[in-house]
C-alpha angles and dihedrals in degrees: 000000000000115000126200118264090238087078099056084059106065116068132224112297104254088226098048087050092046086047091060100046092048083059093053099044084053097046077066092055101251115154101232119212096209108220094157141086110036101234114139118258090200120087128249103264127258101251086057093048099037087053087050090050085060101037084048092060101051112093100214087065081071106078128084106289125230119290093223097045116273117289096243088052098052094048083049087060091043093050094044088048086059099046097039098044112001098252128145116221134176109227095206096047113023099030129074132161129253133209081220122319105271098058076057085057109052093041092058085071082050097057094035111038133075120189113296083017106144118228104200100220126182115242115242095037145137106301090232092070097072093035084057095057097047094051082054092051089241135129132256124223117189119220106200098233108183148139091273086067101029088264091290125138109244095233096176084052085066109127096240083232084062095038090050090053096044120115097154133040112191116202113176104188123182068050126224109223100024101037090229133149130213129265104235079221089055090047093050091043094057096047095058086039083055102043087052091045101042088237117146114212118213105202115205105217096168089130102041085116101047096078125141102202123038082227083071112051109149115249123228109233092233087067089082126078113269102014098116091064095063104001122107113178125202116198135152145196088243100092098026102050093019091255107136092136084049096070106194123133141135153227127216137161132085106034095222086055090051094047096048092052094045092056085057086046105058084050109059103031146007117245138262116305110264096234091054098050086050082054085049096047091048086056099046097056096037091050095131135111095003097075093049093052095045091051094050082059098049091051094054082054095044095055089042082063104038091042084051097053088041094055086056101054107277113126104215143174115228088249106232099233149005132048093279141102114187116201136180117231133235124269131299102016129101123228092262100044093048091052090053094044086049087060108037087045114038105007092246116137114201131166117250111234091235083074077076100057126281093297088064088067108119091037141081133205128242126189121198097202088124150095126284093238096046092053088053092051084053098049088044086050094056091052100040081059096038093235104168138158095247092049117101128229088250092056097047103054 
């Protein structure tokens, strides 16, 4: 069996590796405390599911769906865009439906790069970005996004060999590792940078809905003037309703970029099952007061978390958003090592912040997607062992 070279290029999937190492520490009968992937631990909730019973059961759902998204799905992006943002969007031409958003994602690659294409990707970011652009055949280019420069990519820092070569800019705010927002100055900047460059910029918007202050609720990218010139946006019902299994999402933005992507698309798979996109329209139109009160529950975890790391020596902002709290780790380990001591020492499974990209080296990942008491048994376990931020590695083993 010969396989393709692309494949020796991607390397293993962080989750499917964390996935495997949680096994093992459990075979030999540690309690994990599961602080990992960010998928919700609440279910989806009854109006979503009760609406799903009843699509299920009608048999014209049964039928292959539209390429393209229904009809009655795509007007129900376009109505929430507008609620939720202010943004106008025409359903037939700058909306198309997603099986998830980040299918939508890595197909994007897919739609915009050629071979030795560069994708611009912001480091740390979510791990699927790069893979994106290898499966394309493209190149990734990391943009050092960090707390030194408000966790924004330097675009005019961009060497003019890479820039010439540059096709994507990805931009993930709320962002998934780091929990920032953007700046509305950053987002307008980029637009006009793109729009000189011909660079189209693909924001990820997956968390807009997880916010802990109404002061900070994220911004879409198309609000701003001219994005839609050059502005696709990727988003999806998994975060927002805790539908991650459910996979249905969408993209909207500049019509040309839809259209592109959805030419891939009708190629390579079939749509999202009907009964599934009425579910998705119900949601989208019944949204309040669900995500409020999801989100008053995320920010008591968060602070059980942050409270914790603080006792014990971190020194962290509340992050603003998402289900994430990015931490950098004591002295002496690196980002791996202090994963794997967190785990053999304390059951306590955390994310290094490597599985980010090489900028996230010095830091670990914490979800917050369980439950309060589980959070508290993390934070007492890290006591009961001393683990603290201004302890060294020597010290601690």
């Amino acid at each position: 069996m010969k396989k393709s070279t692309r494949i020796d290029r991607i390397p293993p999937y962080i989750f499917a590796v964390i996935d495997k190492k949680k096994a093992e520490a459990q075979a030999k009968g540690i309690d994990v405390v599961d602080l990992g992937i960010g998928d919700p631990d609440l279910p989806t909730p009854k109006f979503i599911v009760d609406k799903m019973v009843e699509a299920v059961q009608n048999p014209a759902n049964h039928d292959y769906p539209p390429y393209q998204g229904t009809k009655d799905y795509r007007t129900a992006v376009a109505r929430w865009y507008k609620k939720r943002f202010g943004v106008t969007l025409d359903p037939e031409n700058e909306v198309i439906s997603l099986i998830g958003s980040k299918e939508g994602i890595v197909h994007s690659f897919l739609s915009f790069l050629d071979p030795g294409d560069v994708a611009l990707l912001p480091d740390p970011g979510y791990p699927a970005y790069q893979t994106g652009v290898l499966i394309a055949g493209g190149e990734p280019y990391k943009l050092n996004v960090d707390e030194a420069n408000n966790y924004e990519p330097d675009l005019d820092g961009i060497p003019a060999d890479i820039l010439a070569k540059s096709k994507m800019l990805f931009l993930n705010y709320p962002g998934n590792p780091t929990g920032t927002l953007a700046r509305d100055a950053f987002l307008e900047k980029a637009i006009k940078w793109a729009k000189t460059n011909d660079v189209l910029i693909c924001m990820d918007l997956a968390y807009s809905e997880v916010y802990f202050d109404a002061d900070d609720k994220p911004r879409s990218i198309l609000e701003f003037e001219g994005a839609m010139d050059i502005c696709i946006e990727f988003h999806s019902l998994s975060k927002t309703f805790n539908m991650t299994g459910w996979r249905v999402g969408m993209a909207v933005g500049n019509a040309e970029a839809i259209q592109i992507l959805g030419k891939i698309k009708t190629n390579v798979d079939s749509g999202v099952f009907k009964a599934i996109q009425e579910t998705a329209i119900h949601a989208l139109d019944n949204d309040q007061p669900f995500i409020q009160e999801q989100n008053d529950l995320l920010k008591v975890r968060r602070n059980i978390i942050v409270d914790g790391l603080n006792e014990q020596g971190w020194n962290l902002d509340y992050p603003r958003a998402t289900y994430y709290i990015w931490a950098p780790i004591p002295a002496g380990y690196t980002s791996q090592e202090f994963t794997i001591f967190m785990l053999e020492t304390a059951g306590i499974l955390v994310v290094p912040g490597t599985g980010y990209g090489e900028n996230g080296e010095g830091y670990f990942r914490i979800s917050i997607t369980t439950p309060n008491e589980r959070l508290e048994e993390a934070i007492r376990r890290m006591k009961t062992h001393n683990i603290r931020f201004e302890t060294t590695k020597t010290a601690l083993a």
